[in-house]
Every structure is written in C-alpha cells, then in structure tokens.
C-alpha positions as CSV (number, residue, x, y, z in Angstrom):
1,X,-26.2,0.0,-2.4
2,X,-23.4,-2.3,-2.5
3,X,-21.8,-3.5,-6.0
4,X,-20.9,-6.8,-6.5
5,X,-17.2,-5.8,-5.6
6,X,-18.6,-4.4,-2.6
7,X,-20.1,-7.9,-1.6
8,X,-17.4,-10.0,-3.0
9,X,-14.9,-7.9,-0.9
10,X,-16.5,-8.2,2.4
11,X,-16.7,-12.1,1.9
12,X,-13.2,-12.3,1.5
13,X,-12.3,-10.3,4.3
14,X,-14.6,-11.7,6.5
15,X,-13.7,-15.4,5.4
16,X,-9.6,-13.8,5.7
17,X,-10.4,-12.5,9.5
18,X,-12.1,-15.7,10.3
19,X,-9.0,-18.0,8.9
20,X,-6.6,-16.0,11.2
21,X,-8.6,-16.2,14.6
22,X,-8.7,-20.2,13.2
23,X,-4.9,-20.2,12.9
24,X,-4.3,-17.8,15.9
25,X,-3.1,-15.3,14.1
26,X,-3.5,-11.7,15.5
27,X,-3.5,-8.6,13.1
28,X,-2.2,-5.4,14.8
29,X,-1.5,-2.0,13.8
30,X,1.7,-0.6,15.1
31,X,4.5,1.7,15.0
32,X,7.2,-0.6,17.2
33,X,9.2,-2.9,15.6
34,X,12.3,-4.3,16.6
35,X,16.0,-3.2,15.1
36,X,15.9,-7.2,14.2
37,X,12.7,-7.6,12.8
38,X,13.3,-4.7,10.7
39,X,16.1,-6.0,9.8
40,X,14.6,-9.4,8.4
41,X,12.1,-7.4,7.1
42,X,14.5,-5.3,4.9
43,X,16.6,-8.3,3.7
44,X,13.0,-10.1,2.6
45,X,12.4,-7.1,0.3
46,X,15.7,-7.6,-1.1
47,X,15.7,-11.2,-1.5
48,X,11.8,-10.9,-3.3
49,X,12.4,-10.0,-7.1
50,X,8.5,-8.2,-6.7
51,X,9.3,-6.2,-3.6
52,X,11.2,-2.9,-4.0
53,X,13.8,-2.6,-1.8
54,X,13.8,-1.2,1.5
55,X,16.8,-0.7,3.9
56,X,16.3,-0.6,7.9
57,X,16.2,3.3,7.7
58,X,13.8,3.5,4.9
59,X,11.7,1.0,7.2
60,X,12.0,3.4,10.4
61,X,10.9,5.8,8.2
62,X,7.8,4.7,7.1
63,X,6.8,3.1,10.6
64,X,6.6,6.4,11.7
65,X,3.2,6.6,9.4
66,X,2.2,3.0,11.0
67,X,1.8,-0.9,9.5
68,X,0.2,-3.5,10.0
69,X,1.7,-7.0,11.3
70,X,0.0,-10.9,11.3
71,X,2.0,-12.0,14.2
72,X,2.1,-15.1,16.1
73,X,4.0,-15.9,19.3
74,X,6.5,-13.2,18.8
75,X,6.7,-13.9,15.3
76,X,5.9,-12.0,12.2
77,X,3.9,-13.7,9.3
78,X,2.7,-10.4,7.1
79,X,3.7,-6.6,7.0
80,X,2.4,-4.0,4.9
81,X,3.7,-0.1,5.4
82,X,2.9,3.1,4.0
83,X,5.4,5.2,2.6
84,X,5.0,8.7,3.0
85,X,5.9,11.2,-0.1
86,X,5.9,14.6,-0.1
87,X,4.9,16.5,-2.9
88,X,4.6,20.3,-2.5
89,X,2.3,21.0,0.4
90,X,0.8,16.9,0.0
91,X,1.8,14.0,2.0
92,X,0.5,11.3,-0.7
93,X,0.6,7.6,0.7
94,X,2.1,4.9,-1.0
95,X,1.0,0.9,0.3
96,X,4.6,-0.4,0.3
97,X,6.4,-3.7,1.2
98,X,3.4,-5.8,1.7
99,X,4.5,-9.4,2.2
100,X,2.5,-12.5,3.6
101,X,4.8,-15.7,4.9
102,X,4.1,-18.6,2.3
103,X,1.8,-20.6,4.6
104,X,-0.6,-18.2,4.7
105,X,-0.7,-16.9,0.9
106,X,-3.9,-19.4,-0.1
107,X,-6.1,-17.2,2.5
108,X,-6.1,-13.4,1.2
109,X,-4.7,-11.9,4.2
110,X,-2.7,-9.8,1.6
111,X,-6.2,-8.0,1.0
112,X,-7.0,-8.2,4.6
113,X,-3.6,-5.8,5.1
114,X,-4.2,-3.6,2.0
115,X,-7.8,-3.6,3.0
116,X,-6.8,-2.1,6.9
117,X,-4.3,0.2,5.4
118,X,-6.3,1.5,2.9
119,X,-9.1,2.6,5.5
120,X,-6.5,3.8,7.7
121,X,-5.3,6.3,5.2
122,X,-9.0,6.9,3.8
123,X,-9.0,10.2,4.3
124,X,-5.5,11.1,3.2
125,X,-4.0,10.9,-0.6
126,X,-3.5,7.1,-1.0
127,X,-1.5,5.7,-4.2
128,X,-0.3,2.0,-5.4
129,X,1.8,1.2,-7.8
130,X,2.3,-2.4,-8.7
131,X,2.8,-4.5,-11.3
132,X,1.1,-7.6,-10.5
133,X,-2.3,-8.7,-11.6
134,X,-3.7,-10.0,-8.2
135,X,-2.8,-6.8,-6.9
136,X,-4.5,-4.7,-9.8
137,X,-7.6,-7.3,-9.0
138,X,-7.7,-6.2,-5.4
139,X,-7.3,-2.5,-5.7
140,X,-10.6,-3.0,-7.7
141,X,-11.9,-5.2,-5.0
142,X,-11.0,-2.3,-2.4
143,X,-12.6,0.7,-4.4
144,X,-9.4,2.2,-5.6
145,X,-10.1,3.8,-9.4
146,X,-7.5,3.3,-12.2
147,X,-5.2,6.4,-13.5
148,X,-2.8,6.6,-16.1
149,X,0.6,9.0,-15.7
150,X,-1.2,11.9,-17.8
151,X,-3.7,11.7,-14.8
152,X,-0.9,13.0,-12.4
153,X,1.0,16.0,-12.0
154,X,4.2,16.2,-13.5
155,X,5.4,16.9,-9.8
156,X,4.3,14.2,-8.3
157,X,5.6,11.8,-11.1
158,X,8.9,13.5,-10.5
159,X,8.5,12.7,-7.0
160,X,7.9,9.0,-7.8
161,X,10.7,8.6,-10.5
162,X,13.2,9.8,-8.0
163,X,12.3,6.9,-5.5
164,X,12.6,4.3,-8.2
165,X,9.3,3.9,-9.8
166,X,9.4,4.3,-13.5
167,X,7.0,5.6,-16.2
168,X,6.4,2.4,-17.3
169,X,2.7,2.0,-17.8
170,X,3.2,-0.9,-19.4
171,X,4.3,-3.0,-16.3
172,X,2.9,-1.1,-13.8
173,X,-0.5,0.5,-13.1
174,X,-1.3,3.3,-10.2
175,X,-4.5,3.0,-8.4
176,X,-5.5,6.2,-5.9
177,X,-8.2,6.0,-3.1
178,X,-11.7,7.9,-3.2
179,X,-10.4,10.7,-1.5
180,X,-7.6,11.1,-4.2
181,X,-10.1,10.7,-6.6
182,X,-12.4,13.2,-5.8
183,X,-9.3,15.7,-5.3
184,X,-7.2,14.8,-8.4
185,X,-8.1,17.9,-10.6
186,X,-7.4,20.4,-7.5
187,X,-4.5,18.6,-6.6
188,X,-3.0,18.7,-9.9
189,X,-4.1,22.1,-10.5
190,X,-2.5,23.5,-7.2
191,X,1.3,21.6,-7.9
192,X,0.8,23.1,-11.7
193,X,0.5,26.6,-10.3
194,X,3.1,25.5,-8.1
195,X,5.5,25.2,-11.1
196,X,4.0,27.8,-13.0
197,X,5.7,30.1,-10.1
C-alpha cells in the first residue's frame, strides 16, 4: 500500500518527466563526459557556496560509479554523481554534486535525478549528507530514513570527516536508503569488530 509520500512522490516525478519531454529535455545515465564539461562542472561546484567542491579528478572518479545528465543539444542542464567511499570491506554511496541550471529549478528535476540515482544504487549502501531543507524534504519523499552520527560507525564517520563532511548535526542531517537501513546494525557491528582487531 502506498503512503501519502509514496503518492505525492510519484506525482512529482511523473509531472518532472513530463515537463522535460515538454521542454526537450533528455535525461541520461552515463559514464562519458567530456575533459570540458567536467571541467565546467568542477568550477560550478566551486563557484556554488551549497556544493562541496569537486576538482576534474575527483569528478573522473566518481563517473566511474555513473550520473545522470539533463541535456539538451549538446548541452548540460543538471548532473548528479555518486561518490564512492570505501569503508572496510563496504563501498557506501554518497549522492554528490547534484546541480540543476536555473531555468529549470521551478520543475523538481532535482528529485527526478536524486530519484534515478537513488534506485540505481538501491541495492547498494546509499548515504546523503546535506544541509538544506528541500533536500531533507525529498529524502523523505524518496524513502530514505533519518540517522543521527551515533547511528554510524565510528569508521565510517572517520571516513566521512576525512573527505570534508563534519560532525555537525546541527547543519547537516544523513539520510541512508532501505537497504542501509535494514543492514545498519550488521554493518556497524562488522567495522566495530573490525576495530576491535
């Protein structure tokens, strides 16, 4: 049975997929991007006070795992990636550098990419960490559950403060997938051990 996030989800999406065929937009997941895409790509995460910043080779990186484009005649109007951490034995996921052109921000094609990339990776450890409130909102909207730091391994916060990304509960929030969900308390349980050794 679906919840009322459930429905008000798929309306959005839906209404999101329709706007872009509308505006002949095409949404496409790939692993090819040019050196001077990525290179305007990079420079956009710099220049956006929300984005964390990623350089070309940090990009290259994470297209290895796949993104998702909105592109146009050669052009590109949205990008979300997923940056891949490694944490013991775990590759966890991380939605990264999501960024829609101004034009197009009314329409919720921001949720249409977290929404792709998110059932892309639904069967792998998925986490987001963000700080803004419409973000928060659609992590909700795409089933993603709430945790607090004392939720995750002392590892894997490790892992996470080495790349940048505080303890600072109090600006941003981590949301994980189902699948992390249901496999937190092993998870957590096999990287204590881990230590432990």
């Amino acid at each position: 049975m679906e919840t009322v996030l459930d429905v008000e989800k798929n309306i959005i999406i839906e209404e999101a997929k329709a706007y872009c065929e509308l505006q002949g937009l095409q949404v496409v997941f790939t692993h090819d991007i040019t050196h001077a895409q990525l290179q305007i790509i990079s420079e956009r995460t710099k220049n956006q006070a929300a984005m964390y910043h990623a350089n070309v080779g940090m990009l290259l990186d994470r297209l290895k795992n796949g993104c998702y484009l909105i592109v146009k005649d050669g052009e590109i109007f949205g990008h979300i990636f997923a940056h891949k951490h490694v944490v013991g034995k775990f590759s966890v996921y991380e939605r990264s550098s999501l960024w829609v052109h101004e034009k197009y921000r009314n329409h919720n094609l921001g949720l249409l990419l977290m929404d792709l990339l998110t059932k892309h990776f639904n069967k792998n450890f998925l986490i987001s960490i963000a700080q803004g409130a419409t973000v928060h909102h659609n992590n909700e909207l795409l089933g993603m559950k709430y945790i607090t730091l004392k939720d995750l391994s002392p590892v894997l916060i490790e892992v996470l403060e080495k790349l940048g990304k505080l303890r600072d509960e109090l600006k941003y929030k981590y949301y994980v997938n189902a699948y992390f969900e249901s496999k937190i308390g092993q998870f957590n349980k096999i990287l204590k051990t881990k230590i432990v050794e």
